[in-house]
PAGU-774413 format. One record per residue (C-alpha): residue number from 1; residue in three letters; x, y, z. Coordinates in steps of 0.25 Angstrom, whole numbers, always signed. Each point is the difference from the previous one (the first is absolute). Layout:
// residues N
<nuza><num>NUM</num><residu>ALA</residu><c1>X</c1><c2>Y</c2><c3>Z</c3></nuza>
...
// end
This chain:
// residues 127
<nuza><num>1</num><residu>UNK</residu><c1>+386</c1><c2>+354</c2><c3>+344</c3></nuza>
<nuza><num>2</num><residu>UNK</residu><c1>+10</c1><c2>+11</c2><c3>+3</c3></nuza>
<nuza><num>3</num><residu>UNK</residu><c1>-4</c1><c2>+7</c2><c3>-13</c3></nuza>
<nuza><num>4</num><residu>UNK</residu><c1>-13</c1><c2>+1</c2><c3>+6</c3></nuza>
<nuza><num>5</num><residu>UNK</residu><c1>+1</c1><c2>+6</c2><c3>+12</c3></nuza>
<nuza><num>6</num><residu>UNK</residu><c1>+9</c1><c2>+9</c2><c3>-8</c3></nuza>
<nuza><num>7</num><residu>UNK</residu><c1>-8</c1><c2>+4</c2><c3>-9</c3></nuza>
<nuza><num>8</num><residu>UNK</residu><c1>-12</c1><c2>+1</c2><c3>+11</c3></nuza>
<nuza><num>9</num><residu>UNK</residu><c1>+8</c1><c2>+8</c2><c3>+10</c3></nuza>
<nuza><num>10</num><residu>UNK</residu><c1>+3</c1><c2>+11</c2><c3>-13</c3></nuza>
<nuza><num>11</num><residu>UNK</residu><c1>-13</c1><c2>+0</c2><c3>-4</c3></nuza>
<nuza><num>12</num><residu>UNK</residu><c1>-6</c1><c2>+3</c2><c3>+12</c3></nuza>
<nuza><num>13</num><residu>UNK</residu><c1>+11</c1><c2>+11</c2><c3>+4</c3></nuza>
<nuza><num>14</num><residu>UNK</residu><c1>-5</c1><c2>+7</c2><c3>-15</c3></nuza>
<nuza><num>15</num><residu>UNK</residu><c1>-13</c1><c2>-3</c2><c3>+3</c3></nuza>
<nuza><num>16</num><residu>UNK</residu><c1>+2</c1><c2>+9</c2><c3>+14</c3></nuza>
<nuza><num>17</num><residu>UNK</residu><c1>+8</c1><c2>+11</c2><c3>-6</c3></nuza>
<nuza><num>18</num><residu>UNK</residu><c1>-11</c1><c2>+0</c2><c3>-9</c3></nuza>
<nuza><num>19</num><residu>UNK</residu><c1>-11</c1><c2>+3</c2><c3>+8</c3></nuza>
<nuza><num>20</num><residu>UNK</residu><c1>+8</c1><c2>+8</c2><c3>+10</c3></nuza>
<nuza><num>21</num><residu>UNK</residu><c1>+0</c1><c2>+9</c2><c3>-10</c3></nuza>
<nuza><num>22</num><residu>UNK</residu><c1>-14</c1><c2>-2</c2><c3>-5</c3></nuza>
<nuza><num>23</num><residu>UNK</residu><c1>-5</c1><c2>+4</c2><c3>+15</c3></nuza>
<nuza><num>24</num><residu>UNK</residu><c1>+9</c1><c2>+12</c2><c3>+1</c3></nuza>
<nuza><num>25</num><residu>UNK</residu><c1>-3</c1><c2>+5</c2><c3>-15</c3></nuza>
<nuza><num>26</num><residu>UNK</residu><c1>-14</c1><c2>-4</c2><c3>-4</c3></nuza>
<nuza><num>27</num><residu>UNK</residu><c1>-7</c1><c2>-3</c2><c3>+14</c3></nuza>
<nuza><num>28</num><residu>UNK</residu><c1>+5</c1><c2>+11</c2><c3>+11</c3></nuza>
<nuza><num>29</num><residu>UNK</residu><c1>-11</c1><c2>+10</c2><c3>+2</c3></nuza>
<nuza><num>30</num><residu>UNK</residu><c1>-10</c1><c2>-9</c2><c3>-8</c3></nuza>
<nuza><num>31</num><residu>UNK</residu><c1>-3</c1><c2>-11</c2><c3>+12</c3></nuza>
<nuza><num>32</num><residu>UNK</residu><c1>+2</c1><c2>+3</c2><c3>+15</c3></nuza>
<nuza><num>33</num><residu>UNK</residu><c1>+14</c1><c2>+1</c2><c3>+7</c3></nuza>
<nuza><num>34</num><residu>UNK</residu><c1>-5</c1><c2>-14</c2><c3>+6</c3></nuza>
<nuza><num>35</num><residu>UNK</residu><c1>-1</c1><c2>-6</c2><c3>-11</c3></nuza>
<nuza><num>36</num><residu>UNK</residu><c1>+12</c1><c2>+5</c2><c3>-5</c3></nuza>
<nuza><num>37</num><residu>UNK</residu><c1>+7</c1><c2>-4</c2><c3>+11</c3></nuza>
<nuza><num>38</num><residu>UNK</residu><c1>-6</c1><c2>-16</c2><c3>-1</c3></nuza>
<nuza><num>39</num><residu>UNK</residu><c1>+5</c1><c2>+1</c2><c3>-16</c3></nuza>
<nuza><num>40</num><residu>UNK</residu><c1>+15</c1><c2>+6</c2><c3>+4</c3></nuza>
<nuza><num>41</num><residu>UNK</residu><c1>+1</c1><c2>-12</c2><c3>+11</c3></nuza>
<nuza><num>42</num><residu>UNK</residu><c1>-3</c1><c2>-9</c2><c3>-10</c3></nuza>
<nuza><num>43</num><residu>UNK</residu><c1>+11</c1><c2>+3</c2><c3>-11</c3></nuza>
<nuza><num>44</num><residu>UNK</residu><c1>+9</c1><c2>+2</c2><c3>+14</c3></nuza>
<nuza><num>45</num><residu>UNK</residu><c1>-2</c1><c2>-14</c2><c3>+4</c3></nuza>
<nuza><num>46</num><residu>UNK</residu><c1>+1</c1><c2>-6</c2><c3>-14</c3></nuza>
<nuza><num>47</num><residu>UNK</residu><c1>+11</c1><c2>+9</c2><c3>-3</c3></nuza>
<nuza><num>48</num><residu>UNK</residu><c1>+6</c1><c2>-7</c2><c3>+14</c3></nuza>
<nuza><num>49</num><residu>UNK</residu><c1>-2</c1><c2>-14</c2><c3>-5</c3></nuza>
<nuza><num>50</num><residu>UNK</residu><c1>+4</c1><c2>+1</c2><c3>-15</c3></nuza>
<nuza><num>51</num><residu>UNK</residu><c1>+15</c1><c2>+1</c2><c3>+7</c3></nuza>
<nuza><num>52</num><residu>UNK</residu><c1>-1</c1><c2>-9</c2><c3>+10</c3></nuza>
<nuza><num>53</num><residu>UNK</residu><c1>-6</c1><c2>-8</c2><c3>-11</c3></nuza>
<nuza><num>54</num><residu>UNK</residu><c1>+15</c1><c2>+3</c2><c3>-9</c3></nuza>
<nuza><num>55</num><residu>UNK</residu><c1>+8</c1><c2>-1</c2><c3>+12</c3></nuza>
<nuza><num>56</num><residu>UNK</residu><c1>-6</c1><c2>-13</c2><c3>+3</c3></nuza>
<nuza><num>57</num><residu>UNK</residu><c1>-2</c1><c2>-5</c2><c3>-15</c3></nuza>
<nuza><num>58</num><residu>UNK</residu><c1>+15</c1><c2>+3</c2><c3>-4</c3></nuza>
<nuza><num>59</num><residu>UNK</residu><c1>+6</c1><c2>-9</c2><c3>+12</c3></nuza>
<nuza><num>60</num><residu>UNK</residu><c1>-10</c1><c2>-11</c2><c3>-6</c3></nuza>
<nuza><num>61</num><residu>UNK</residu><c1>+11</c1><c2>-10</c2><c3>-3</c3></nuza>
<nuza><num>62</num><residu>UNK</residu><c1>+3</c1><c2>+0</c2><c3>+16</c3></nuza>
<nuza><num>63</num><residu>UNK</residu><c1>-12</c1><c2>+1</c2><c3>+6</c3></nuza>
<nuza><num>64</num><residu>UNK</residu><c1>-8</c1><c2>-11</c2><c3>-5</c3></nuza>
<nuza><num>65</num><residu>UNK</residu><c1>-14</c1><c2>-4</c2><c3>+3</c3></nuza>
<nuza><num>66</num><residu>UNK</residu><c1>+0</c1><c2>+9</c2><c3>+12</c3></nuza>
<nuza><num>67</num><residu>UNK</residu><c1>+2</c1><c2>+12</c2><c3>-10</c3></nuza>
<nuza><num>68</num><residu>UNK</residu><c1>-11</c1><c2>-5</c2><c3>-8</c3></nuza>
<nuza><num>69</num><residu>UNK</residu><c1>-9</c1><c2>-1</c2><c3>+10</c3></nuza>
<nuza><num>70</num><residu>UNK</residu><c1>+2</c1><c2>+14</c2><c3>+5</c3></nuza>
<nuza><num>71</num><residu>UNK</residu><c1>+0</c1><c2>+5</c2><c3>-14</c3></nuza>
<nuza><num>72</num><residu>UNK</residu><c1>-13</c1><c2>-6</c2><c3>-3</c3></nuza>
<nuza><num>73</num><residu>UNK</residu><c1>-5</c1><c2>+6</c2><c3>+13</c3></nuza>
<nuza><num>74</num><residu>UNK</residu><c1>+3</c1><c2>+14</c2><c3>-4</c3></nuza>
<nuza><num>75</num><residu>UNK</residu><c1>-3</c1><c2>-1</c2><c3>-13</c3></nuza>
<nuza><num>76</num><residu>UNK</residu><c1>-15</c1><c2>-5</c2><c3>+3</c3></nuza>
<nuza><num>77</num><residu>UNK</residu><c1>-1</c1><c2>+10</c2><c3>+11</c3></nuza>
<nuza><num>78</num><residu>UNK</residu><c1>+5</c1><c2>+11</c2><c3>-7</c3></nuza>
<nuza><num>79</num><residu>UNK</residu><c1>-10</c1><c2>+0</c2><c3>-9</c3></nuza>
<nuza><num>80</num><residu>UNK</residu><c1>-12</c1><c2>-4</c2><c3>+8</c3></nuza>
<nuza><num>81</num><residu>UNK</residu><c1>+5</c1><c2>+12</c2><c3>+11</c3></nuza>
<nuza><num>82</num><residu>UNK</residu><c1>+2</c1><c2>+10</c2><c3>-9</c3></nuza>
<nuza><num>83</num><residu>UNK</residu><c1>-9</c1><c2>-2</c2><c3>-11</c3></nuza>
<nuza><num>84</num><residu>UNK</residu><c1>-13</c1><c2>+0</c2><c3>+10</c3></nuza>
<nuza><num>85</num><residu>UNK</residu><c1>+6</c1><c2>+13</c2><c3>+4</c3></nuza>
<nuza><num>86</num><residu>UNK</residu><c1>+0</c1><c2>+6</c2><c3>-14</c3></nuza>
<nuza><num>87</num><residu>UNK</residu><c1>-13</c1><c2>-8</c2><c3>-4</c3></nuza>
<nuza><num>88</num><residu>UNK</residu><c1>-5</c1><c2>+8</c2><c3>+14</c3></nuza>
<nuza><num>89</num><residu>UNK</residu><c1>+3</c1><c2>+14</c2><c3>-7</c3></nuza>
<nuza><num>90</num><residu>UNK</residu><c1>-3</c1><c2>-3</c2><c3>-13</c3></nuza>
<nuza><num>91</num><residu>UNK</residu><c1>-12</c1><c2>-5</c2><c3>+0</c3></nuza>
<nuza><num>92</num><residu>UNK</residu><c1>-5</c1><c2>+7</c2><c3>+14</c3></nuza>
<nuza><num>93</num><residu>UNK</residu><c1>-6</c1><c2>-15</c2><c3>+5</c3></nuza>
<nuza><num>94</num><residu>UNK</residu><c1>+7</c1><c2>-1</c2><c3>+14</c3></nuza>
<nuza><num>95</num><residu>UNK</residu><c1>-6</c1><c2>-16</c2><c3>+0</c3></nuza>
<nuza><num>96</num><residu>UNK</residu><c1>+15</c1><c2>-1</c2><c3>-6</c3></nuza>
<nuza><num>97</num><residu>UNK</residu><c1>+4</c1><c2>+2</c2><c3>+13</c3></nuza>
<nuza><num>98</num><residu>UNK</residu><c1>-3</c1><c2>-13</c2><c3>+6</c3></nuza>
<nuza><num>99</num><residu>UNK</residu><c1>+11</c1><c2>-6</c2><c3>-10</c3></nuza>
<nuza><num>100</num><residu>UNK</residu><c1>+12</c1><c2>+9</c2><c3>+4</c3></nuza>
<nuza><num>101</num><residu>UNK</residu><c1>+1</c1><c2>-8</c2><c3>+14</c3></nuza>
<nuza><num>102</num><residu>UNK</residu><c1>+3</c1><c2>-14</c2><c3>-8</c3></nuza>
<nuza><num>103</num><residu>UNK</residu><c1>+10</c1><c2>+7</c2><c3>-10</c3></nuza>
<nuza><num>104</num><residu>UNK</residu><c1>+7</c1><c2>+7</c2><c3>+15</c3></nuza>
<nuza><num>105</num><residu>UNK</residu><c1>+0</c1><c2>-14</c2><c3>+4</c3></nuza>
<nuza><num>106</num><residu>UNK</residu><c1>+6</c1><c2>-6</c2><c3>-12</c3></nuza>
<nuza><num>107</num><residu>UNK</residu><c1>+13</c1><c2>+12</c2><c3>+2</c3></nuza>
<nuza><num>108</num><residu>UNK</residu><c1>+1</c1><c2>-2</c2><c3>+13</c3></nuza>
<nuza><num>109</num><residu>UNK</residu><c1>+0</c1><c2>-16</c2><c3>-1</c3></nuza>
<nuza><num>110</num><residu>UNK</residu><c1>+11</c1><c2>+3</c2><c3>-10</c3></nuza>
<nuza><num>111</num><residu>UNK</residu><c1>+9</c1><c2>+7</c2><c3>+11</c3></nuza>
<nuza><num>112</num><residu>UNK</residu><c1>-3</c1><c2>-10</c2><c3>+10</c3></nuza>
<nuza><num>113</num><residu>UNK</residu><c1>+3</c1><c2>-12</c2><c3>-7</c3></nuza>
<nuza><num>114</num><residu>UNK</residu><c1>+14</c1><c2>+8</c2><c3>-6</c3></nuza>
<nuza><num>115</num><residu>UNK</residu><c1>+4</c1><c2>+2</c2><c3>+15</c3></nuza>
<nuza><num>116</num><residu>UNK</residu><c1>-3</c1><c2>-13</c2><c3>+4</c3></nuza>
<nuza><num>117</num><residu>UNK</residu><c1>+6</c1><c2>-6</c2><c3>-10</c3></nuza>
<nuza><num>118</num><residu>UNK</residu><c1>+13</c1><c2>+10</c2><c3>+1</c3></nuza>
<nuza><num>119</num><residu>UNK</residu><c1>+1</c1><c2>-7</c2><c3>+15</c3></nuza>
<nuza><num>120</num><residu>UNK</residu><c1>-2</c1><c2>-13</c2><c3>-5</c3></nuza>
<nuza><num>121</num><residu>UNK</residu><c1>+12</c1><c2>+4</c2><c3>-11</c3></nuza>
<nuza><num>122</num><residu>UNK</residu><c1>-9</c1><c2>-9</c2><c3>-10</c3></nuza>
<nuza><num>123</num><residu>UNK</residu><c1>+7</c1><c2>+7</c2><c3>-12</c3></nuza>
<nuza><num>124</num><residu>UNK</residu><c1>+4</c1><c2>+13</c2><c3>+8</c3></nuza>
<nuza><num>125</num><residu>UNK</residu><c1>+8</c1><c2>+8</c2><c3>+0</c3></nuza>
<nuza><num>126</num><residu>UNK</residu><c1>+3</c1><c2>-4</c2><c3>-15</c3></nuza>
<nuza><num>127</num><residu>UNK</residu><c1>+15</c1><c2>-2</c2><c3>-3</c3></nuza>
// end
C-alpha cells in the first residue's frame, strides 16, 4: 500500500511540474489570463498535495489506517479538483466546474480527518 501512495504522490507532483510548464510555455497568451490563472492553481494545489502525499506516505508504517484514509482522500480529490480544472481550460466546457466542489471536498476531508485524527493520537504523531 505504501508503494502506492508513493508512487501516486510522485506522479502527481511530475504530472504538475508538467503542466505548470505546459501553461507557462505553450498556453500564456493563447487563453485568457482567467483561465490561465484556473490552470496554475490547479498544478499549485496538486503540486500541494503530491508532498503531503510523500510526507504522509513515507511515515506509512506508523500511521496506519488513519494514514490511509487520509491518503485515499487526497489522492481521490486531487485528481477530481484539479483535473475539472484543467478539463475547464482545455476543453473550454465550464459544465466541469460543477465537479471541482466534490474533489475540494475530498482535500479538505482529508485535513480534517488528519487533525482529528492527530488529537485523537490514532497512529500520530508516528514514532
Amino acid at each position: 500500500m505504501r508503494r502506492i501512495y508513493l508512487s501516486a504522490s510522485a506522479l502527481l507532483g511530475l504530472f504538475s511540474v508538467m503542466l505548470g510548464a505546459f501553461a507557462t510555455h505553450a498556453l500564456k497568451g493563447t487563453i485568457p489570463d482567467a483561465d490561465l490563472a484556473i490552470f496554475e492553481t490547479a498544478a499549485r494545489y496538486q503540486m500541494y498535495h503530491a508532498i503531503a502525499m510523500l510526507a504522509l506516505g513515507l511515515a506509512m508504517d506508523r500511521v496506519g489506517k488513519s494514514g490511509r484514509a487520509v491518503l485515499g482522500l487526497w489522492l481521490f480529490g486531487t485528481i477530481v479538483f484539479s483535473g475539472s480544472l484543467y478539463a475547464i481550460v482545455l476543453t473550454g466546457v465550464r459544465a466541469f466546474g460543477a465537479v471541482a466542489p466534490i474533489g475540494g471536498l475530498s482535500l479538505m476531508a482529508g485535513w480534517a480527518f488528519l487533525f482529528v485524527s492527530a488529537v485523537r493520537h490514532e497512529g500520530f504523531p508516528p514514532r
